[in-house]
C-alpha positions in Angstrom: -4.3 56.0 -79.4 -5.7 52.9 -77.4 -7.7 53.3 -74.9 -8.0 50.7 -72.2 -11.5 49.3 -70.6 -10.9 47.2 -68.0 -8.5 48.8 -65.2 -8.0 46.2 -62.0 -5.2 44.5 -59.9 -4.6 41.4 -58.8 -1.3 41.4 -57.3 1.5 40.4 -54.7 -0.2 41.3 -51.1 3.2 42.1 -50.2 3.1 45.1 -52.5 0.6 48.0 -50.7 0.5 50.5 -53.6 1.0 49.8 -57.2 0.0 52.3 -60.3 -1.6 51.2 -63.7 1.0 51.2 -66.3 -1.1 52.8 -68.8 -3.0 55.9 -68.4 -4.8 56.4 -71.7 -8.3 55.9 -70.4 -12.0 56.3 -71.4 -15.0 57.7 -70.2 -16.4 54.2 -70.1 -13.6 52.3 -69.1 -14.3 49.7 -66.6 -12.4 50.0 -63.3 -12.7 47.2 -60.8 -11.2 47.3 -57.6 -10.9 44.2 -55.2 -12.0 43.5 -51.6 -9.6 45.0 -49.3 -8.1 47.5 -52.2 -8.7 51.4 -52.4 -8.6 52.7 -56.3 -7.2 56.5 -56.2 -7.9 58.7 -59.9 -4.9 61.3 -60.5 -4.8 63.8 -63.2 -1.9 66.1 -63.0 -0.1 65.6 -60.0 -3.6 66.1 -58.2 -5.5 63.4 -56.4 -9.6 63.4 -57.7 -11.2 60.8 -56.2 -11.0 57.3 -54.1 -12.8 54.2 -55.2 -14.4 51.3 -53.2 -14.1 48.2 -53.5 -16.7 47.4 -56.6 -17.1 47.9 -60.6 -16.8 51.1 -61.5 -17.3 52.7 -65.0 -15.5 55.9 -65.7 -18.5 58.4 -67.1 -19.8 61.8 -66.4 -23.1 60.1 -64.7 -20.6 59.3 -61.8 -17.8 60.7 -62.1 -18.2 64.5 -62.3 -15.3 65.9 -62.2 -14.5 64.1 -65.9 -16.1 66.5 -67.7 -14.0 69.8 -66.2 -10.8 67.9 -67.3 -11.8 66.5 -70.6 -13.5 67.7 -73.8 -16.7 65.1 -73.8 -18.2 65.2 -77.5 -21.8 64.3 -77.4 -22.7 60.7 -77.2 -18.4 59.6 -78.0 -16.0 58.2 -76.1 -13.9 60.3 -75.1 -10.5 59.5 -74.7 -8.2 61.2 -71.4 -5.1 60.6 -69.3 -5.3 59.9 -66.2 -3.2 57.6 -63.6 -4.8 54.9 -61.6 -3.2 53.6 -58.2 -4.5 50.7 -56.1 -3.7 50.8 -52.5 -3.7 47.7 -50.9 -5.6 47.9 -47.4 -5.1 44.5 -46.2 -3.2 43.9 -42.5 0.7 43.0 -43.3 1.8 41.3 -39.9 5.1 40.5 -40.5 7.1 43.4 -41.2 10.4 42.9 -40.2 12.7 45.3 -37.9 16.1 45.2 -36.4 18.7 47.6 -35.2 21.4 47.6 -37.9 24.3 48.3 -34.6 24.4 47.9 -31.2 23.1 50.6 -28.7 25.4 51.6 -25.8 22.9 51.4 -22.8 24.5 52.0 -19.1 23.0 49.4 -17.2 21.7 50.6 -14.2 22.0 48.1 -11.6 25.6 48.1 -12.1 27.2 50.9 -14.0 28.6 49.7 -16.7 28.1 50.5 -20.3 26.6 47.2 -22.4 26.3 47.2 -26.4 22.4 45.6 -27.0 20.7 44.9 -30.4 16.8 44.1 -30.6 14.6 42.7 -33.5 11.6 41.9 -33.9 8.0 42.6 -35.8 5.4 44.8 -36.1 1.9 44.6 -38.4 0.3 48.1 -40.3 -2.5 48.5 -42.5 -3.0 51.5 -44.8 -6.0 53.6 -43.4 -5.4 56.5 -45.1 -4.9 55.8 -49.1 -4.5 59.4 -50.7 -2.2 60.4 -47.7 -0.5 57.5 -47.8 0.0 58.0 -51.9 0.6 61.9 -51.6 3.1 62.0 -48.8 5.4 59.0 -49.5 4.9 56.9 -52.8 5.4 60.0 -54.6 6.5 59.0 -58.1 7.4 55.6 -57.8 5.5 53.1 -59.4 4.9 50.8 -56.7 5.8 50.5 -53.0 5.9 47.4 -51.3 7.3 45.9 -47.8 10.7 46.4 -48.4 10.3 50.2 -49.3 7.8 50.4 -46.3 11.3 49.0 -43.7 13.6 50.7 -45.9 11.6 54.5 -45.2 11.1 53.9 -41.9 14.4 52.2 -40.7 15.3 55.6 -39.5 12.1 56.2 -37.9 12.1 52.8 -35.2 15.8 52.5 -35.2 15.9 55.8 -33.6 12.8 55.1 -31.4 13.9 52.1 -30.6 17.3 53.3 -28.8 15.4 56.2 -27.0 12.5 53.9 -26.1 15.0 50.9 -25.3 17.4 53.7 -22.9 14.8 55.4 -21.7 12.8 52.0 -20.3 15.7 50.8 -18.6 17.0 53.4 -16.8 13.3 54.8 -15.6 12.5 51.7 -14.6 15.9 50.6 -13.4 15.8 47.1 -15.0 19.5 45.2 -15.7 20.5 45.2 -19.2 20.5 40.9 -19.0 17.2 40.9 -17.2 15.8 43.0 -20.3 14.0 40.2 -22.1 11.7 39.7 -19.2 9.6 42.6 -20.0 9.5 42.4 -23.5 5.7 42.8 -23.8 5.4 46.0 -21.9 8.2 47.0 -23.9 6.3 46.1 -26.8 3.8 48.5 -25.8 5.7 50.9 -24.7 7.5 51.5 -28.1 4.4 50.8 -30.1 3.2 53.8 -28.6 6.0 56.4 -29.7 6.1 55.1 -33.1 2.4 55.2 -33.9 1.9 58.7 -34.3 5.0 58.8 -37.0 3.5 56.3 -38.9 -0.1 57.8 -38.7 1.2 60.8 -40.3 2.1 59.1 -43.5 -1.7 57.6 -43.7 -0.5 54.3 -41.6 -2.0 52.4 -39.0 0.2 50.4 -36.8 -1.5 47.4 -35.8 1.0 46.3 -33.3 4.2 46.6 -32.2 6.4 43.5 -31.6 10.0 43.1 -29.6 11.1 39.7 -30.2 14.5 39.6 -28.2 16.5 42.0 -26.4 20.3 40.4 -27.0 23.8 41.0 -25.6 27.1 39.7 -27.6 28.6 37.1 -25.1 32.7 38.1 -26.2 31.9 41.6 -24.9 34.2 42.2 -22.0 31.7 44.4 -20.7 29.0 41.5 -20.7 32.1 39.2 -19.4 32.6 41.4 -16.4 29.2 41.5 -15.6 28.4 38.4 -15.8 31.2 37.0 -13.4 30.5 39.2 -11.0 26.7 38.0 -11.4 27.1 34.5 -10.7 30.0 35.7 -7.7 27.0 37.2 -6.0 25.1 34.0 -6.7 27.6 32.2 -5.4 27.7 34.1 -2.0 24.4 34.5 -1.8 23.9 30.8 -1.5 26.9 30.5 0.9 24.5 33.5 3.4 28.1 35.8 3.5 28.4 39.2 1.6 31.5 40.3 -0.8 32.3 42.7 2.4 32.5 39.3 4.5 34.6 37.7 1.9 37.4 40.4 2.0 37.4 40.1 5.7 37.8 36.4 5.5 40.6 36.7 2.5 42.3 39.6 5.2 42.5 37.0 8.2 43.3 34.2 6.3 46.6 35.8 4.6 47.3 37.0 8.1 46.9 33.3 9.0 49.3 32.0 6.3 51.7 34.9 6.9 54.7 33.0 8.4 56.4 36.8 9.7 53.0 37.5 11.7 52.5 37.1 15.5 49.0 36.5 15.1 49.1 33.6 12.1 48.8 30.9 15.3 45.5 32.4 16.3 44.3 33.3 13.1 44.2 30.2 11.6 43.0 28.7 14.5 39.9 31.2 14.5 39.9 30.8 10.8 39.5 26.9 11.6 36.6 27.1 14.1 35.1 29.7 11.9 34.7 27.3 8.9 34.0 24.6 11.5 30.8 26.8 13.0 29.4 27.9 9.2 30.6 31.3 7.7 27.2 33.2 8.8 27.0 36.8 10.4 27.9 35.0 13.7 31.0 34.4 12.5 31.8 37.8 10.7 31.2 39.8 13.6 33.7 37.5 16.0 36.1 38.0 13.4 35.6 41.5 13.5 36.2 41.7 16.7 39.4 39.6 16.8 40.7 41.7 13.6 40.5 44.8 15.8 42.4 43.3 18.7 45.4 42.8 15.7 48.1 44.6 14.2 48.4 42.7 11.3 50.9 44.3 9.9 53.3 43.6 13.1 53.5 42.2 16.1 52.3 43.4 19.9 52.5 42.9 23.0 49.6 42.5 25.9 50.0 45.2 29.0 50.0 43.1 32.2 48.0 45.9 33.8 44.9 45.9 31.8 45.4 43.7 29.2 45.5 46.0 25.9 47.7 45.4 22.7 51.1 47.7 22.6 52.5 47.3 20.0 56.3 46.3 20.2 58.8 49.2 20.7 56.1 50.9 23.1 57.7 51.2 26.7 54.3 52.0 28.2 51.1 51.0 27.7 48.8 53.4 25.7 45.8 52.9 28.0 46.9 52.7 31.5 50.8 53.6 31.2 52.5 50.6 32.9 56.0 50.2 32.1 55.8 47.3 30.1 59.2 46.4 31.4 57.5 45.4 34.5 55.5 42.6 35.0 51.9 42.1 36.2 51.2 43.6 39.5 51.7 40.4 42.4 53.3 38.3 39.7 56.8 38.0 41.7 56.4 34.9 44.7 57.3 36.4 47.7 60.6 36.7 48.6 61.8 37.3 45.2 63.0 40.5 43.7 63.8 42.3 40.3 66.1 42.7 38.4 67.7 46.4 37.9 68.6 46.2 34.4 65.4 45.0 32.9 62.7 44.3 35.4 62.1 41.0 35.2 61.3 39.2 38.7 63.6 36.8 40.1 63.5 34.3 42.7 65.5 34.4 46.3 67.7 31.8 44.5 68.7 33.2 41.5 72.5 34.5 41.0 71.7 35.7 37.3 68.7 37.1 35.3 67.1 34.6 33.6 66.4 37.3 30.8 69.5 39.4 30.8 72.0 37.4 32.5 72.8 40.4 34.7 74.5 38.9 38.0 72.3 39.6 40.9 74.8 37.3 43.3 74.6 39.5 46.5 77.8 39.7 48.7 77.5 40.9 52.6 78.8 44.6 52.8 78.5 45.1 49.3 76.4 48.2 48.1 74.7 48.9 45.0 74.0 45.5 44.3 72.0 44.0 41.4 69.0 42.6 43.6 66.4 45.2 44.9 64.4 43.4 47.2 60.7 44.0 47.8 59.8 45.6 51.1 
């Protein structure tokens, strides 16, 4: 049976716990740990004592407990088993972290549901060795970076949607204006995943979020976009998107070759443009649009000048017959005519609207031209 004397490490730092192969020792076997290393004595499952950094020799003088596990004979050297681990208690800065899919955040400036992924970087340091050893090396023979990302993915990928959600929507922050608060993010989710971490004897040092990113073919992130840079746009131009339907409104009334009011709305459309498209302009407009029917055409009472719309006989306001002219619109010594109403001069033998014959003949009665008194 050999028995070593000289127990040490002088590994990858990459690798944070790592157990002696051999564990035939002797009570005066020299164990040396390094600077930054912890050196961790199990016998039977059971964790007996931690070791500084330092030469230490494995005897009864400081070691105690040897001599309730192991038969000493006087003055030998006593063989025993034992395992030795070496924790490695140096900073690691650059472990990497990523979220393996996207997350479904609803951004909420605007409602709609955006698929992010984040990466980034975060730094630990064993603090406590025997915790760390008990509760998640177990039995493996060593545990390095890639087993410390592998056990935890679950952890900060989890954390990391919650924290990532939960940031956004508290604060109300837009999904592509994310990556401006990455460092209070940073903290923020450094924060809820310490305490995890601290429970397996590990400190975490920081807590990095490198990028907050958005894939550009989404039609989600297409959608919002374009309608990002069309606010852009008309907040440049000083109008609203409000302003902009009213505009598109009165300038397809404009075009509109059946409408009545095409003449006047392009011409308002015209000075409009002319005068700069500011609120000036949208509240003229708004006041012209609600002197329209767009959809057909009208007529102005000669009374008091509202719009009746054609087929009305009177006028909604004041109840002229809108058959009749304006009040004091016939010269004097003219009449109207009985069919439709429309004045007519002294000389007139037929209605210049209806071509009723008004011609009147001495003796006759019932003739077409009623005279004003």
């Amino acid at each position: 049976m050999a028995i070593v004397s000289v127990v040490k490490y002088d590994g990858n730092p990459d690798v944070f716990a790592w157990k002696y192969p051999d564990s035939e020792l002797g009570t005066w076997t020299q164990l040396i740990v390094n600077e930054s290393q912890q050196a961790i004595l199990f016998k039977g499952g059971q964790a007996l004592d931690v070791f500084e950094a330092g030469r230490h020799t494995l005897s009864t003088n400081n070691i105690p407990f040897l001599e309730k596990i192991i038969n000493l004979p006087f003055g030998g050297q006593s063989p025993f088993s034992a395992e030795v681990w070496f924790v490695n208690k140096q900073f690691n800065l650059d472990v990497k972290w990523g979220t393996p899919s996207p997350i479904q955040i609803q951004d909420p400036v605007f409602g709609v549901f955006v698929p992010v992924r984040s990466y980034g970087i975060f730094g630990i340091q064993i603090d406590d060795a025997k915790r760390f050893l008990v509760k998640l090396v177990g039995t493996l023979s060593s545990f390095t970076k890639n087993d410390i990302m592998r056990y935890f993915r679950g952890v900060y990928v989890a954390r990391v949607k919650d924290a990532i959600s939960t940031y956004i929507i508290e604060r109300k922050i837009g999904i592509l204006e994310i990556n401006r608060y990455l460092d209070e993010l940073s903290d923020y989710l450094q924060e809820r995943i310490e305490p995890v971490m601290a429970e397996y004897g590990i400190s975490l040092t920081n807590f990095f979020v490198n990028d907050i990113s958005v894939p550009e073919d989404d039609p989600a992130v297409v959608t919002l976009k374009q309608a990002l840079a069309k606010r852009a746009e008309m907040e440049l131009l000083g109008y609203t998107y409000v302003q902009e339907r009213s505009f598109d409104t009165l300038e397809g009334a404009a075009t509109n070759p059946g409408s009545t009011a095409s003449d006047l709305m392009g011409a308002g459309l015209g000075l409009g443009m002319g005068i700069g498209m500011g609120g000036g302009v949208g509240g003229a407009f708004a006041d012209v649009a609600r002197n329209l029917n767009v959809s057909g055409s009208s007529r102005t009472c000669p009374s008091c000048g509202s719009a009746v719309p054609s087929g009305q006989k009177f006028c909604g306001s004041c109840g002229w017959d809108m058959a009749k002219p304006a009040p004091g619109a016939a010269a004097e010594g003219a009449g109207f005519c009985t069919e439709c109403g429309a004045p007519l001069a002294a000389s007139m033998k037929f209605c210049g609207q209806c071509g009723t014959s008004v011609a009147r003949h001495d003796g006759e009665s019932g003739s077409a031209l009623d005279k004003e008194a």
